[in-house]
Every structure is written in structure tokens, then in C-alpha cells.
C-alpha positions in Angstrom: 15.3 -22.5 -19.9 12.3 -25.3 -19.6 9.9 -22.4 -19.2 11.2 -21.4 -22.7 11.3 -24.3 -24.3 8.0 -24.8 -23.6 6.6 -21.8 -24.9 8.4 -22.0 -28.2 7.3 -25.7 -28.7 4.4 -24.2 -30.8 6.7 -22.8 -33.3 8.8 -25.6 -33.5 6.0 -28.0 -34.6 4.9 -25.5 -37.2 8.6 -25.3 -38.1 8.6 -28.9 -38.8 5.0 -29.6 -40.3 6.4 -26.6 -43.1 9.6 -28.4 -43.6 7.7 -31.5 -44.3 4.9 -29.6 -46.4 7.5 -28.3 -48.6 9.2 -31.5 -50.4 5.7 -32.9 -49.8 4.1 -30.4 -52.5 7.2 -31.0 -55.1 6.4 -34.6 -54.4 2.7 -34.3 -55.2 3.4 -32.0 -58.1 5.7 -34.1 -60.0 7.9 -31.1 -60.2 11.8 -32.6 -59.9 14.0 -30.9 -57.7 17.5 -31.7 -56.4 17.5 -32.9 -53.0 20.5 -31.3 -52.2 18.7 -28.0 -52.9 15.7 -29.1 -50.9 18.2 -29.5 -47.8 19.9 -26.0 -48.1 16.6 -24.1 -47.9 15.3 -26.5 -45.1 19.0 -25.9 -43.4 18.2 -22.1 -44.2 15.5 -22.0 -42.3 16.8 -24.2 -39.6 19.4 -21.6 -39.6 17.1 -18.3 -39.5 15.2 -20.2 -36.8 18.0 -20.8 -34.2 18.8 -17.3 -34.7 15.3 -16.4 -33.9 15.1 -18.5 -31.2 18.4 -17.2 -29.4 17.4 -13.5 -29.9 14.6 -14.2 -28.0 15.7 -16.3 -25.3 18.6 -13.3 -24.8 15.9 -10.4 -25.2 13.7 -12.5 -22.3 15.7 -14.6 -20.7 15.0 -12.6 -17.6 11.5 -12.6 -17.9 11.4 -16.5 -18.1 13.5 -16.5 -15.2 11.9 -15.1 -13.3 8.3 -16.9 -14.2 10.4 -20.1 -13.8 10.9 -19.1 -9.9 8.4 -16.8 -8.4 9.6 -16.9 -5.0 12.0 -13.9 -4.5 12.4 -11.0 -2.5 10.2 -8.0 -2.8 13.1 -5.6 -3.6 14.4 -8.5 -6.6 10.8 -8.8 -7.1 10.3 -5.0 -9.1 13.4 -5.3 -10.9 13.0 -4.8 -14.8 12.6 -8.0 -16.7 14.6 -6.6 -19.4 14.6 -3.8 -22.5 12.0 -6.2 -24.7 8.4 -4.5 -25.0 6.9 -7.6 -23.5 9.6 -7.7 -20.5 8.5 -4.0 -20.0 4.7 -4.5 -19.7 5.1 -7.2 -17.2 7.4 -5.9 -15.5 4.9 -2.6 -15.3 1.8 -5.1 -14.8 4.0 -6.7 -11.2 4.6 -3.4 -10.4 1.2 -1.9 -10.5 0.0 -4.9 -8.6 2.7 -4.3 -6.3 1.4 -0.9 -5.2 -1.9 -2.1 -5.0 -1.4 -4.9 -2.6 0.7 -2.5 -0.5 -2.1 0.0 -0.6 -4.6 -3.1 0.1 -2.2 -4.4 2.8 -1.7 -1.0 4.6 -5.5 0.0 5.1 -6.0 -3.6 6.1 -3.5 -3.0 9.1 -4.9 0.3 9.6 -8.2 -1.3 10.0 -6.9 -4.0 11.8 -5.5 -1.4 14.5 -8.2 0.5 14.6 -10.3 -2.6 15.5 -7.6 -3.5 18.5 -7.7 0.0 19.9 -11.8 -0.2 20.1 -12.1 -3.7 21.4 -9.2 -2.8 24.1 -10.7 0.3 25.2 -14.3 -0.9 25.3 -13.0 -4.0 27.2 -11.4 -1.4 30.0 -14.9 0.7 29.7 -16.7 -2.5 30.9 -14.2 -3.2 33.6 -15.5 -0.7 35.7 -19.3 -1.4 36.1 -18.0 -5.1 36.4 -16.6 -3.8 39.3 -19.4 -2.0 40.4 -21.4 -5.2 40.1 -19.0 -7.2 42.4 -18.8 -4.8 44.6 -22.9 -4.6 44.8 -23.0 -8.8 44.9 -21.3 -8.3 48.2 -24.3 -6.7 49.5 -26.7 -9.4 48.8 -28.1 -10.9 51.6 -29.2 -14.3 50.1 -25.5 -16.7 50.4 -26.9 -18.8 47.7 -28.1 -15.6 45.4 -24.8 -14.0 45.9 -22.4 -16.9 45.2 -24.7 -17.2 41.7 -24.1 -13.4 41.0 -20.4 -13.8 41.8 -20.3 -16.8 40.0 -21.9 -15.1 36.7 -19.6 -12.2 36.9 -16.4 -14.5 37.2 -17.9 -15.8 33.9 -17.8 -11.9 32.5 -15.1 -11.0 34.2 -12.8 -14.3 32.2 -14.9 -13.6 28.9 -13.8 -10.4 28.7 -10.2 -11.0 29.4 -9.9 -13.6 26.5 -11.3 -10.9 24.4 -8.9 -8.3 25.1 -6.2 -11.2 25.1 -7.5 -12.0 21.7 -6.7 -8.8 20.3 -3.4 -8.4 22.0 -2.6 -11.5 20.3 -2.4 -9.7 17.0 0.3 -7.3 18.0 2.2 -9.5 20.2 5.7 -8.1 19.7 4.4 -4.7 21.1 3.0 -6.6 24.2 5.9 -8.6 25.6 8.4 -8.5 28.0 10.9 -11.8 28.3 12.4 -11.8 31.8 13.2 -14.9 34.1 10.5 -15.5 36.3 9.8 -17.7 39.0 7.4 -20.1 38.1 5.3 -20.4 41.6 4.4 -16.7 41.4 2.2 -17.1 38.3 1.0 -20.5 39.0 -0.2 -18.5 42.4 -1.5 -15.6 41.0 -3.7 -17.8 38.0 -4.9 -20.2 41.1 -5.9 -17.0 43.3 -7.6 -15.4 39.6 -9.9 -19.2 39.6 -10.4 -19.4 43.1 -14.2 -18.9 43.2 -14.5 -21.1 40.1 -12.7 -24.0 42.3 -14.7 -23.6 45.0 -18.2 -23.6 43.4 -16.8 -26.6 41.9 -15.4 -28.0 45.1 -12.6 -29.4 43.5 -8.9 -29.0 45.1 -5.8 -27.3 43.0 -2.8 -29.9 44.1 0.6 -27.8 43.7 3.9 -29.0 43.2 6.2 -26.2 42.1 9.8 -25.4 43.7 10.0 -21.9 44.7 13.4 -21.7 43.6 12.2 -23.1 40.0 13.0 -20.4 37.5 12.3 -20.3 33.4 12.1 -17.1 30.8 8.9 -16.6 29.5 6.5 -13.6 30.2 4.7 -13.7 33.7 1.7 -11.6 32.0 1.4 -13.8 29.0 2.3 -17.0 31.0 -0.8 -16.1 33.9 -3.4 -16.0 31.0 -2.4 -19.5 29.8 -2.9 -21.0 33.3 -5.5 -19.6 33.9 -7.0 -20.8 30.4 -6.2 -24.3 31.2 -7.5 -24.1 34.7 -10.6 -23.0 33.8 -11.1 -25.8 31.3 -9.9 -28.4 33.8 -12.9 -26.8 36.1 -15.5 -26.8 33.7 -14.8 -30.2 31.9 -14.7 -31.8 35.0 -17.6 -33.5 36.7 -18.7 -33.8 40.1 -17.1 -33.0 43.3 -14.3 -33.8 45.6 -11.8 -33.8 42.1 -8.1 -32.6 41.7 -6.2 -30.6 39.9 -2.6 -31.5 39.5 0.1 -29.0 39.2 3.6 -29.9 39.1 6.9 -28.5 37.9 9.5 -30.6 37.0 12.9 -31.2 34.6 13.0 -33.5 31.8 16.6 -33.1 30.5 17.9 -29.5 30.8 14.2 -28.4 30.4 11.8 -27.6 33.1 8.4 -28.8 32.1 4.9 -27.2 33.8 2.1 -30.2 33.9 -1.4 -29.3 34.9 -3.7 -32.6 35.0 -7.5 -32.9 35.7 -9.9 -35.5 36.3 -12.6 -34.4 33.7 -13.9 -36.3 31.2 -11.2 -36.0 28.6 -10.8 -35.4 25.2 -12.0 -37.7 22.7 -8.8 -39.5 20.3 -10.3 -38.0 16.8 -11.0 -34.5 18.4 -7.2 -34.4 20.1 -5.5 -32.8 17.2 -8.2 -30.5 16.6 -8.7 -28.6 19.8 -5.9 -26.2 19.0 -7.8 -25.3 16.2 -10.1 -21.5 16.5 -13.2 -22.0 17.1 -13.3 -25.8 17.6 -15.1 -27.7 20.1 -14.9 -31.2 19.4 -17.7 -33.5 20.9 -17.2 -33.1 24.8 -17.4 -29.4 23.7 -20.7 -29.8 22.3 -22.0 -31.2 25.5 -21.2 -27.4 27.3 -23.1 -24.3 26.2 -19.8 -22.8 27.6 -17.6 -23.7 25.3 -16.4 -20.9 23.0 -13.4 -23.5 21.0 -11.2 -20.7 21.5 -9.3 -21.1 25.3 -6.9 -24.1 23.7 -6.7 -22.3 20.7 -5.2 -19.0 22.3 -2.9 -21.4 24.9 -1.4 -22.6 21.2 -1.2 -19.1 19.9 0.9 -17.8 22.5 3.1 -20.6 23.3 3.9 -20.6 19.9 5.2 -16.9 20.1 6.8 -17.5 23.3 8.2 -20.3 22.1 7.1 -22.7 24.6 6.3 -25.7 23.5 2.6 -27.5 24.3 2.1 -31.1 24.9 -1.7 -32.4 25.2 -2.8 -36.0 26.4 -6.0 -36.9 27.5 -7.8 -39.7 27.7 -12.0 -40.0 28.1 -13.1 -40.5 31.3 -9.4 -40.5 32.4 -8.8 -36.3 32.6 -6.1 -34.5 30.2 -2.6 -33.4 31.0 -1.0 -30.1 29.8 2.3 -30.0 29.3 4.4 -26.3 28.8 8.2 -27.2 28.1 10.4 -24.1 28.4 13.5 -23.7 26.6 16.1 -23.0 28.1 17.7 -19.9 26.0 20.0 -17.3 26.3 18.2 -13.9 27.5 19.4 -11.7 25.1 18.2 -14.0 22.5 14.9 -14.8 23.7 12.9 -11.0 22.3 14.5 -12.2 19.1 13.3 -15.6 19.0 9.5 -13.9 19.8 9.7 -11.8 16.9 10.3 -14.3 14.8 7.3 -16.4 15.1 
């Protein structure tokens, strides 16, 4: 109704500057008239202009309607905006733009899954002379040669992983599988996946996680985020002899997963932005390394598994890495994913 208002506000000031112009020009003329009959043709047209007006609100009230509230449904979206010829060719207009963001929108996924299928089958292609590499490295004779090597294809061996991660990431709900898991067993598996990258390092992983400890979550999904925040509490960590904390333990009906380093830390005006793609921040700077997309990609799929992240760090002092799970009904849990 505002919407409609507004748009007729033009005729109604010409409305008024003519009934003003009128007795105006018998004025000026010196021409007497009656007032009386000066206020029946102004109520006249007062008359002829609320009809006007209400024929047109009727013929588009629709139409202003639906301009007054955009947000709707794609289905209440193409209905017609009534029989008037302007409510017709917008309605047409929203309808041909319609089809041509569905068209847009459809070879966009098209391309998007083409892109997905390449990336994950060139990843696997380069999985096997990765092997064939760290296979040969075993051969070397030179200790401090090989453990380089090794250490270089660790480096390609994690690099492409978050690539083919990445591009999972996009089709999530076809790549998941919620089941209750014991937390130890990934924890393991992610420590045994970072093992060499500990040991160049000579730091020490310090584990405290009950066997009998138990959350939902996917153990695929949930081993790439450990390892993620592993390797950063490797890299951003400097000198020898450190730790690596990794506990498991319940804050209210919620079991909580804390990993805590003693590297260098995050500075306070990067902390918000590390989740970010892309985003090193200023320690990140510091390591040619640093792609600004590990913390990133922890977010992203906490977020679908609906885990919830907690990040403290201080500089000099090491961060902590929190993973809350929620404790939800199985049956519930697939919908909750496809959700987000």
C-alpha cells in the first residue's frame, strides 16, 4: 500500500497544483464565478480521481505487493501479478529472468562438477608416482638426504590431500557418513599420518583421550581436521624439545577435543581472521608455507558437521583448538549436515 502511495504521489501533486490553477485563473481574469460551483467541479474531480486511483490499486495491487516484499518462494515467485498489461509484462520480464538464471545456475554446477571430477582424479593420478617416490627415498643411502626427500614428499603428499579435500568440500552431502566413533582412533590415525613431520621437528604429541570416549561425527572428515591442526601446531612452532597437547574432555553434557601447541601464536587483530580463505595473518607472512587455507577448511567442515570451533592463542604463548561435539540424536545428525 506504501509502495503505492508513493508512486501515485506524482499525480496527486499535479492533482492539487490544477485545483489551485483553476480558481487561480478566474481570480486573475476578473471573471466572477460562484464558489459553490468552483467546489463541485474541484469535488468532481476529487471524485473521478479516487475512482482512478482505486481501479488501479485493484488492477495492481498484486504487483505492488509483491515489489513491496521480494523475498518469496521460487514457486510464489512466477505467479501472475495480475490481468493489467503492466502486471503481465513483469510478470513475463521475472519469468524470463527466471529461466535464465536457472540456465546460468545449472551450467555453473555442471562446470563446477566437471572441475571436482578432474581435480579428484588427477589428485589419485599423482598418488601413485608419490608412491613410487617414497618407495625410491627408501633406497637412498645418504640418512640426512633421505629424511629431506621424505620430508619434501610428506609436504606433497599433505598438499595434495587438502586439494582433493577442497573439492570434496563442495559436495559435502555426497561425501559423509555420521556414525559414533571413538575418538582415540582418529586422533591415532592423524598422529601416525604427522609422525615424520613430529619427528623432523623433534617435538612430542602429549595424548589424553579415553578409549571409551565416544562422539558422532565422521572419522574420515574428522582425521583431515586433526591432522590440519597438527600440522600447523608443527610448523608454527619453533625450536625443539616442544609439545603438543591433546586431551579429550566433557564440559557439560559435551565432550570437547583440545589440541594446544607451544608455537608462536596468533597475533589478537589476525585471530578472527584466520578462518578466513586465503588468509595468513602476520605470523603467516613469516612462513613461505603458509597457504591461509588449513584453518579455513577446519572451519568449513566443522561447520557442516556441526561441530563447533573454539580458537585462543596467544603470541609467544602457543594456541589452543577447541572441537565441541554435540551431542545429538543419530537419526538426526545426516539431517542436521544437509542443512548447513
Amino acid at each position: 500500500m506504501k509502495l503505492f502511495w508513493r508512486d501515485q504521489l506524482p499525480l496527486l501533486l499535479f492533482f492539487a497544483f490544477q485545483a489551485l490553477l483553476v480558481p487561480l485563473l478566474y481570480w486573475i481574469s476578473g471573471e466572477e464565478r460562484p464558489p459553490d460551483i468552483i467546489l463541485y467541479g474541484l469535488l468532481l474531480s476529487a471524485a473521478v480521481l479516487a475512482a482512478y486511483l482505486a481501479f488501479r490499486y485493484a488492477a495492481l495491487r498484486r504487483l505492488y505487493t509483491r515489489l513491496s516484499h521480494p523475498d518469496v518462494p521460487r514457486s510464489d515467485r512466477l505467479e501472475p501479478l495480475g490481468e493489467s498489461l503492466l502486471a503481465e509484462a513483469v510478470s513475463e520480464l521475472i519469468r524470463v529472468y527466471d529461466r535464465q538464471y536457472e540456465e546460468e545456475l545449472a551450467a555453473r554446477r555442471s562446470a563446477m562438477e566437471r572441475h571436482v571430477t578432474f581435480i579428484g582424479r588427477w589428485v589419485h593420478q599423482m598418488k601413485t608416482p608419490l608412491s613410487v617416490l617414497q618407495l625410491s627415498a627408501r633406497e637412498i643411502e645418504d640418512e640426512d638426504l633421505a629424511d629431506s626427500v621424505a620430508e619434501e614428499l610428506d609436504r606433497l603428499r599433505r598438499g595434495l590431500e587438502m586439494v582433493i579435500y577442497t573439492s570434496r568440500l563442495e559436495r559435502f552431502e555426497h561425501d559423509f557418513a555420521a556414525e559414533r566413533v571413538k575418538l582415540a582412533l582418529p586422533v591415532r590415525e592423524a598422529l601416525a599420518e604427522q609422525r615424520r613431520l613430529f619427528i623432523a621437528r623433534r617435538m612430542v604429541p602429549v595424548v589424553d583421550v579415553a578409549e571409551d570416549a565416544e562422539v558422532y561425527t565422521d572419522a574420515k572428515w574428522l582425521q583431515f581436521i586433526l591432522g590440519q591442526i597438527l600440522t600447523n601446531a608443527v610448523q608454527y612452532t619453533e625450536g625443539s624439545g616442544k609439545k603438543v597437547f591433546i586431551r579429550a574432555y566433557p564440559r557439560g553434557p559435551r565432550l570437547l577435543l583440545e589440541i594446544r601447541d607451544e608455537g608462536i601464536g596468533i597475533v589478537k587483530e589476525d585471530l578472527n581472521r584466520v578462518l578466513h580463505p586465503y588468509f595468513t595473518g602476520q605470523r603467516g607472512r613469516q612462513y613461505k608455507e603458509s597457504t591461509g587455507m588449513g584453518l579455513y577448511l577446519v572451519s568449513e567442515v566443522c561447520r557442516h558437521l556441526d561441530h563447533r570451533l573454539e580458537l585462543e592463542s596467544e603470541p609467544g604463548l602457543g594456541t589452543t583448538v577447541r572441537i565441541e561435539f554435540r551431542e545429538v540424536p543419530e537419526q538426526n545428525l545426516n539431517a542436521n549436515v544437509r542443512r548447513h
